[in-house]
GUKE-714167 format. One record per residue: x, y, z of N, C-alpha, C, O in turn; residue number from 1. Coordinates in Angstrom, 1 decimal. Layout:
N
@n.X->X n.Y->Y n.Z->Z ca.X->X ca.Y->Y ca.Z->Z c.X->X c.Y->Y c.Z->Z o.X->X o.Y->Y o.Z->Z i->NUM
...
This chain:
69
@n.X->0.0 n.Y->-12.6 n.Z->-2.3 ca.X->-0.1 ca.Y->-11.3 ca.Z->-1.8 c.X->1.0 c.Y->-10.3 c.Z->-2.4 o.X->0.8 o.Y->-9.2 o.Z->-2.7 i->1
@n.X->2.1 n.Y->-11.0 n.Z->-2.5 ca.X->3.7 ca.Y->-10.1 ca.Z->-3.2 c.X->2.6 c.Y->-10.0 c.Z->-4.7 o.X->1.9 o.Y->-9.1 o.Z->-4.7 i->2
@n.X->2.6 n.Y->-10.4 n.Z->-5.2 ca.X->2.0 ca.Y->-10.4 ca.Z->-6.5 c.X->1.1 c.Y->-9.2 c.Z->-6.5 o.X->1.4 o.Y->-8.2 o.Z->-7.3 i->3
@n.X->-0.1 n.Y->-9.1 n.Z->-5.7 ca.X->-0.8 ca.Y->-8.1 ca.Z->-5.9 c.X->-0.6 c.Y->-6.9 c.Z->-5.7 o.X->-1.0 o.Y->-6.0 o.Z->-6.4 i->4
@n.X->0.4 n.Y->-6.9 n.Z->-4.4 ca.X->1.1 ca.Y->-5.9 ca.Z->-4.4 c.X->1.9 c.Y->-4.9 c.Z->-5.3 o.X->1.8 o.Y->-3.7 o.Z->-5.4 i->5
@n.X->2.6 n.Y->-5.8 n.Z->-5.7 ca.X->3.5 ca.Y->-5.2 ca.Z->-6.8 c.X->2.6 c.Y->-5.0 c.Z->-8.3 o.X->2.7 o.Y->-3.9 o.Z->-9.0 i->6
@n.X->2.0 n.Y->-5.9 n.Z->-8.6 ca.X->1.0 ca.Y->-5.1 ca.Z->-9.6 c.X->0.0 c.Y->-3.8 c.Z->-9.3 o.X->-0.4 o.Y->-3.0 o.Z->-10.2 i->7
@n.X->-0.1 n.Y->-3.8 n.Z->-7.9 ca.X->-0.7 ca.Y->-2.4 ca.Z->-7.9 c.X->0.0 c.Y->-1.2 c.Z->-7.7 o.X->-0.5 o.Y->-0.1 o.Z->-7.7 i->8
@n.X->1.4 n.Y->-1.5 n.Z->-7.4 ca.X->2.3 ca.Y->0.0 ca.Z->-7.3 c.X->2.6 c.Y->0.1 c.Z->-9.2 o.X->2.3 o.Y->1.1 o.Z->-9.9 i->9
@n.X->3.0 n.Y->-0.9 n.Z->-9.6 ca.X->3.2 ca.Y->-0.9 ca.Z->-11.1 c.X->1.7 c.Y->0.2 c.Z->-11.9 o.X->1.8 o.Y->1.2 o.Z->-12.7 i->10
@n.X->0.4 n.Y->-0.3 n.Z->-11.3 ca.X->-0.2 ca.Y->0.3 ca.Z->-11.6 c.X->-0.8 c.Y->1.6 c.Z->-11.9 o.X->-1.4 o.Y->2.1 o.Z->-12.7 i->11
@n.X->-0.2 n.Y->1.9 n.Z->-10.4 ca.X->-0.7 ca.Y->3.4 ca.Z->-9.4 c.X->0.8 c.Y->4.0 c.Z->-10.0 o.X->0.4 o.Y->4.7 o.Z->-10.9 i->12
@n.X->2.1 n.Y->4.1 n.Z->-10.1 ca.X->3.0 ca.Y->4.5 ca.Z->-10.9 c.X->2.3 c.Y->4.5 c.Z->-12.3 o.X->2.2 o.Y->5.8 o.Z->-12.5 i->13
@n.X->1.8 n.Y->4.0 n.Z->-13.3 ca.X->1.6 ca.Y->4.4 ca.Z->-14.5 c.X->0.3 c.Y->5.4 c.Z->-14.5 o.X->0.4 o.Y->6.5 o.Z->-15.2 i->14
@n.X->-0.7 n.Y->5.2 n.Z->-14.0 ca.X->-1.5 ca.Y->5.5 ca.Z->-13.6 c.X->-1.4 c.Y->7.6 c.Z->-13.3 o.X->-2.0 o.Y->8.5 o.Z->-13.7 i->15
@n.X->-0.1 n.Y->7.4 n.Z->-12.3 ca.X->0.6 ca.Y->8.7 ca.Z->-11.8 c.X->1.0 c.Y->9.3 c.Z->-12.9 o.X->0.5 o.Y->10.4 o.Z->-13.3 i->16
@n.X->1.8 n.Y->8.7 n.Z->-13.3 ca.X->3.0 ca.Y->9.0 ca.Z->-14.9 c.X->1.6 c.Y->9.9 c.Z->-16.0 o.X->1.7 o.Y->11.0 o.Z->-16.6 i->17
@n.X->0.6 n.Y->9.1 n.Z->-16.0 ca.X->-0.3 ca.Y->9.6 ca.Z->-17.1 c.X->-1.0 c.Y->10.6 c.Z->-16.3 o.X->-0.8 o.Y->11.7 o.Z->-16.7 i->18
@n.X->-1.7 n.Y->10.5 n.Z->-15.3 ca.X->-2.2 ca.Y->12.0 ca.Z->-14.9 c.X->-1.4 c.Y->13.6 c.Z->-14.9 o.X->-1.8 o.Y->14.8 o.Z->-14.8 i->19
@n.X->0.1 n.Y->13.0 n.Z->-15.0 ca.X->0.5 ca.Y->14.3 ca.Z->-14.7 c.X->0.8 c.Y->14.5 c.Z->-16.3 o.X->1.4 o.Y->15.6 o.Z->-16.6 i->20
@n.X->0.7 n.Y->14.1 n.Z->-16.7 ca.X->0.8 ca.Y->14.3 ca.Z->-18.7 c.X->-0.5 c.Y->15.1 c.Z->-18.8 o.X->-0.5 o.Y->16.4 o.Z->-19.0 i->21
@n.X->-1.4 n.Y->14.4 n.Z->-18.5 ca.X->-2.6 ca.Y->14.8 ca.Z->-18.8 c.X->-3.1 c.Y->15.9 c.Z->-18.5 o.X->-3.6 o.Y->16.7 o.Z->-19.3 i->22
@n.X->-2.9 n.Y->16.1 n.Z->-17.3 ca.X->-3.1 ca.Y->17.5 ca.Z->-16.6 c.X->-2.1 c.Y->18.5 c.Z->-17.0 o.X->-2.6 o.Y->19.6 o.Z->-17.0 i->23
@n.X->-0.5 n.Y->18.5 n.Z->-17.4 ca.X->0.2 ca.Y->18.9 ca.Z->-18.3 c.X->-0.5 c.Y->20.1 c.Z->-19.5 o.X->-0.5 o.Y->21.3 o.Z->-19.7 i->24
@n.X->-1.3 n.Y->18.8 n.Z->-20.2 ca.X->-1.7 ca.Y->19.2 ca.Z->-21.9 c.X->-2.9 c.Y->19.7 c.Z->-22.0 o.X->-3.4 o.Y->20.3 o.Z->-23.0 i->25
@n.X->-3.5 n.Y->19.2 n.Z->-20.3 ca.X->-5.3 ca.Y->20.2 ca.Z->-20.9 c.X->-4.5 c.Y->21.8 c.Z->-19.9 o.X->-4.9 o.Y->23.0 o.Z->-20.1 i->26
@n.X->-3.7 n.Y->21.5 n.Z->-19.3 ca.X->-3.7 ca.Y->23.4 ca.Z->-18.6 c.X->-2.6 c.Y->24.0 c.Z->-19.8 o.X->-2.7 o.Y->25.2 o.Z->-20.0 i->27
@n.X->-1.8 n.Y->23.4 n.Z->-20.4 ca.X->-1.1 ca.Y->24.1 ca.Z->-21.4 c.X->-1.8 c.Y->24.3 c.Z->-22.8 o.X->-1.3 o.Y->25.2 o.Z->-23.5 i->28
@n.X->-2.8 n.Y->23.5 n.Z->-23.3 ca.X->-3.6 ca.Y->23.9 ca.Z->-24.3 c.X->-4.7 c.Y->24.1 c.Z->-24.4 o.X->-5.2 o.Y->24.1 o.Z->-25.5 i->29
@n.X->-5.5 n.Y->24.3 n.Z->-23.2 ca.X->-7.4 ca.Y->24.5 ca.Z->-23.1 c.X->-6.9 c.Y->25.1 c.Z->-22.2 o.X->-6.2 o.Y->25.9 o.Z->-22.8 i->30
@n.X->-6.8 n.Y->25.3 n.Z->-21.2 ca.X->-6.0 ca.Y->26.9 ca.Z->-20.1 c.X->-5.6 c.Y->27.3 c.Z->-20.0 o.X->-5.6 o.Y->27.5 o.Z->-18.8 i->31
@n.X->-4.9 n.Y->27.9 n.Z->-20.6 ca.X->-3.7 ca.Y->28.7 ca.Z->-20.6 c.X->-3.8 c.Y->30.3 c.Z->-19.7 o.X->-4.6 o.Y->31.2 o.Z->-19.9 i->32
@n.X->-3.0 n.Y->30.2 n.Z->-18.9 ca.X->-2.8 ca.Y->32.1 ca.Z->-18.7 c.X->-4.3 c.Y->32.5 c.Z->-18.2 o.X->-4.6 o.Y->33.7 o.Z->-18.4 i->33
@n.X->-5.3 n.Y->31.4 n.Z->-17.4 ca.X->-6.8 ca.Y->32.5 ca.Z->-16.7 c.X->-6.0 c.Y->33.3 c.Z->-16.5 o.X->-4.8 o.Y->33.4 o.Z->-16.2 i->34
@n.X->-7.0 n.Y->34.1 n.Z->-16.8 ca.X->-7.2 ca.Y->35.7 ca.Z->-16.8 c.X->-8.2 c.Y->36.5 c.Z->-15.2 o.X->-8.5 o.Y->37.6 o.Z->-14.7 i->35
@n.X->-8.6 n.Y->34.9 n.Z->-14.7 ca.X->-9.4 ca.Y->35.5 ca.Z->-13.6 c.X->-9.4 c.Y->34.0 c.Z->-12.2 o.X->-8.8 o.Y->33.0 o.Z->-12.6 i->36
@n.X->-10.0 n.Y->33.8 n.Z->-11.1 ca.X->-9.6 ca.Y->33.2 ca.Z->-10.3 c.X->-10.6 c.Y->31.8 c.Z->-10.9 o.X->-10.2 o.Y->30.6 o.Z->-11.0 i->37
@n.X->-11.7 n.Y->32.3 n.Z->-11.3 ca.X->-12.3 ca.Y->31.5 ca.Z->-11.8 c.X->-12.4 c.Y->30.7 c.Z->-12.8 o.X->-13.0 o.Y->29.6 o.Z->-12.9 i->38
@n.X->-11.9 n.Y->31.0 n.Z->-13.5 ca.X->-11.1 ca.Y->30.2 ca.Z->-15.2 c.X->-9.7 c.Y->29.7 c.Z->-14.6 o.X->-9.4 o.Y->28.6 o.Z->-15.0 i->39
@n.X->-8.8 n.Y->30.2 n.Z->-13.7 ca.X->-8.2 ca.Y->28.9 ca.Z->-12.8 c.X->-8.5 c.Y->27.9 c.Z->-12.1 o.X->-7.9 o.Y->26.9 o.Z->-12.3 i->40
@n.X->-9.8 n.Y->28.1 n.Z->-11.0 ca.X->-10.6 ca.Y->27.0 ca.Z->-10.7 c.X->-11.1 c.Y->25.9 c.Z->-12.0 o.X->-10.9 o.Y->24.7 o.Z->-12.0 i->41
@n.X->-11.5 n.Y->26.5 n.Z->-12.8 ca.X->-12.5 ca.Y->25.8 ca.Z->-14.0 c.X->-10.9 c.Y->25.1 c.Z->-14.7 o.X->-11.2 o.Y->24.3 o.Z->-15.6 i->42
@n.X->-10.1 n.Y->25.2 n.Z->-14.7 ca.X->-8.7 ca.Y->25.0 ca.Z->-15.6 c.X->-8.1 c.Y->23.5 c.Z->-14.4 o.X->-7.9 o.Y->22.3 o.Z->-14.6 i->43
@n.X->-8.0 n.Y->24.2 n.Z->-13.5 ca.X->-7.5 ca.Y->22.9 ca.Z->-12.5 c.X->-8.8 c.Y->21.7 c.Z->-12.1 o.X->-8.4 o.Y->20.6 o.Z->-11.8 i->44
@n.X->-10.1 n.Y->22.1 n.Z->-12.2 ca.X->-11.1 ca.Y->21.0 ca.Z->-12.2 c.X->-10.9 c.Y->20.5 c.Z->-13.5 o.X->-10.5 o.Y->19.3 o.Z->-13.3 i->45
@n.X->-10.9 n.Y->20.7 n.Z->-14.7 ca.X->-10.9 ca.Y->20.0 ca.Z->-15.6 c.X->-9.9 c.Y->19.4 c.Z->-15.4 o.X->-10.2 o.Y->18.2 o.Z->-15.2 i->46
@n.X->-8.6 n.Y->19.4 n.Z->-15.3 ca.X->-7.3 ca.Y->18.5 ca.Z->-15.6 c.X->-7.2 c.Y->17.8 c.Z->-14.5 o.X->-6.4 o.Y->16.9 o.Z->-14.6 i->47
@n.X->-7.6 n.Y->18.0 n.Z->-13.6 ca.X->-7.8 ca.Y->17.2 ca.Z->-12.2 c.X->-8.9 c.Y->16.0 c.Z->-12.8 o.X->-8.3 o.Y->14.9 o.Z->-13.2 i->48
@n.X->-10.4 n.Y->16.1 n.Z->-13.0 ca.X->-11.3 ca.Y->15.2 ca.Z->-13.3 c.X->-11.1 c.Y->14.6 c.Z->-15.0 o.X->-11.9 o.Y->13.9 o.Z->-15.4 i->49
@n.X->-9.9 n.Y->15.0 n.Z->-15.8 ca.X->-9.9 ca.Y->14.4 ca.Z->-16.9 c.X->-8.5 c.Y->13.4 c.Z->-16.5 o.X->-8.4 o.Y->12.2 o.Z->-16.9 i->50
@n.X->-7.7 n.Y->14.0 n.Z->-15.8 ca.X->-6.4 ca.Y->12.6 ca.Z->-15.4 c.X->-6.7 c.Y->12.0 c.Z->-14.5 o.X->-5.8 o.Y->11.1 o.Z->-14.2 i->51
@n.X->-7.8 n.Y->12.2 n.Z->-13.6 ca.X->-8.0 ca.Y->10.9 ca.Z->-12.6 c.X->-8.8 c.Y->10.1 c.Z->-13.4 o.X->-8.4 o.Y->8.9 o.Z->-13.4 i->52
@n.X->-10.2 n.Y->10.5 n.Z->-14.6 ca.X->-10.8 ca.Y->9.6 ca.Z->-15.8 c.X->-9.7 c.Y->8.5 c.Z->-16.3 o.X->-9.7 o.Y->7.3 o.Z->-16.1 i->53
@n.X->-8.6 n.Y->9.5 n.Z->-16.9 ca.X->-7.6 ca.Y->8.5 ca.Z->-17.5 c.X->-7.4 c.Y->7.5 c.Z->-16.8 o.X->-7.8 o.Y->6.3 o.Z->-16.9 i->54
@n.X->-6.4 n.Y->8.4 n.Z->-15.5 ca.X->-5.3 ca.Y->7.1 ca.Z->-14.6 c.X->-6.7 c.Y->5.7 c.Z->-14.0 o.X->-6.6 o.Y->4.5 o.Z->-14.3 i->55
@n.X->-7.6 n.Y->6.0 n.Z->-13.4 ca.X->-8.8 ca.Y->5.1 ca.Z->-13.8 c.X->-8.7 c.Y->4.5 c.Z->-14.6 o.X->-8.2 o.Y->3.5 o.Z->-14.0 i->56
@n.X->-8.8 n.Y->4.3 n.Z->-15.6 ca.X->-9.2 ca.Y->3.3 ca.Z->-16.8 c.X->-7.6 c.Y->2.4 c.Z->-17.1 o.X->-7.4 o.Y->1.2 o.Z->-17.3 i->57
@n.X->-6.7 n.Y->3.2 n.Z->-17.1 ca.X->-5.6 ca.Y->2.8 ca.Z->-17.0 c.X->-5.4 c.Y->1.5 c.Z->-16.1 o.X->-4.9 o.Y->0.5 o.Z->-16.5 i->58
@n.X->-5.9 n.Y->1.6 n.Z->-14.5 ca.X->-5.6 ca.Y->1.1 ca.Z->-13.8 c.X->-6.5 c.Y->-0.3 c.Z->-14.3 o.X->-6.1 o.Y->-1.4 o.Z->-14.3 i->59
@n.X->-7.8 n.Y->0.1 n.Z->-14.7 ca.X->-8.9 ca.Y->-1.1 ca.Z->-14.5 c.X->-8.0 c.Y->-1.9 c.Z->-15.9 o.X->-7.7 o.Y->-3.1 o.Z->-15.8 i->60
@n.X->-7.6 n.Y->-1.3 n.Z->-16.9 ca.X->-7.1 ca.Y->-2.2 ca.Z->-18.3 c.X->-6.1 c.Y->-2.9 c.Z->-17.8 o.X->-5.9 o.Y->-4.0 o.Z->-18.3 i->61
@n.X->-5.6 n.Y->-2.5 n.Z->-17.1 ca.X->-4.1 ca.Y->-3.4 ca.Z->-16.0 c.X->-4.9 c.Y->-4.3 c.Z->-15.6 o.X->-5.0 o.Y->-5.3 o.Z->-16.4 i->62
@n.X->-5.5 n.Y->-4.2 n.Z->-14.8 ca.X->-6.1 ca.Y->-5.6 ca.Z->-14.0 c.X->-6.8 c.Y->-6.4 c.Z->-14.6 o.X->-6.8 o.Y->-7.6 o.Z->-14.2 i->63
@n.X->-7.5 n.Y->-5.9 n.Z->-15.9 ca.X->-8.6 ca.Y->-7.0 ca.Z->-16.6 c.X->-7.5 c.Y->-7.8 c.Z->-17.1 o.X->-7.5 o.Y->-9.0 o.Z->-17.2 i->64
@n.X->-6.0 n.Y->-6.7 n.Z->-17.8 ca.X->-5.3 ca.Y->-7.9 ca.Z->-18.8 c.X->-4.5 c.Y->-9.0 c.Z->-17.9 o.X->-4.0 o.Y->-10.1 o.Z->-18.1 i->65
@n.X->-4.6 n.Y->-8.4 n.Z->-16.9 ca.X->-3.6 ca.Y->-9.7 ca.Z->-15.8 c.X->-4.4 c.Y->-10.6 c.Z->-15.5 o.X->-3.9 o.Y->-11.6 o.Z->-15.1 i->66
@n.X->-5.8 n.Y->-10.6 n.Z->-15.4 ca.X->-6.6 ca.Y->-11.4 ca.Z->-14.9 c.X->-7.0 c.Y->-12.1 c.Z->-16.3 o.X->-7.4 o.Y->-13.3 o.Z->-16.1 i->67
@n.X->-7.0 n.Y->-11.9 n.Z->-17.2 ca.X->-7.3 ca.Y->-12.3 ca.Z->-18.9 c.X->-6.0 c.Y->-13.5 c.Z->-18.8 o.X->-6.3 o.Y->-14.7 o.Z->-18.9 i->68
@n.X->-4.9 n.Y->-13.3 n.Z->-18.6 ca.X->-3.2 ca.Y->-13.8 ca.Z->-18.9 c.X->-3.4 c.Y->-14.8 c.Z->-17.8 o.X->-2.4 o.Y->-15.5 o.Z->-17.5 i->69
């Protein structure tokens, strides 16, 4: 149980680490500066639903390689 544990904070930490990159680089280079309420809505949905995609897959490639090893 210590085991799974700690592989899943390890996970959910990297997982974290990469969503906020991600959401970073799509509102600093595909949103920049809306100009209206609604291209900030559309600006934070995207970087919200493209770094939870990431930290997702991140997490599942963690688990498959630990369960592979």
């Amino acid at each position: 149980m210590n085991f799974a544990l700690k592989e899943s904070a390890r996970a959910g930490l990297i997982g974290g680490v990469v969503s906020a990159v991600v959401a970073f680089l799509i509102a600093y280079y595909f949103a920049p500066f809306p100009l209206t309420l609604v291209d900030n809505s559309i600006g934070n949905g995207m970087s919200g639903f493209f770094s939870g995609l990431v930290s997702g897959f991140i997490g599942v490639f963690i688990v498959l390689k630990k369960q592979a090893s």
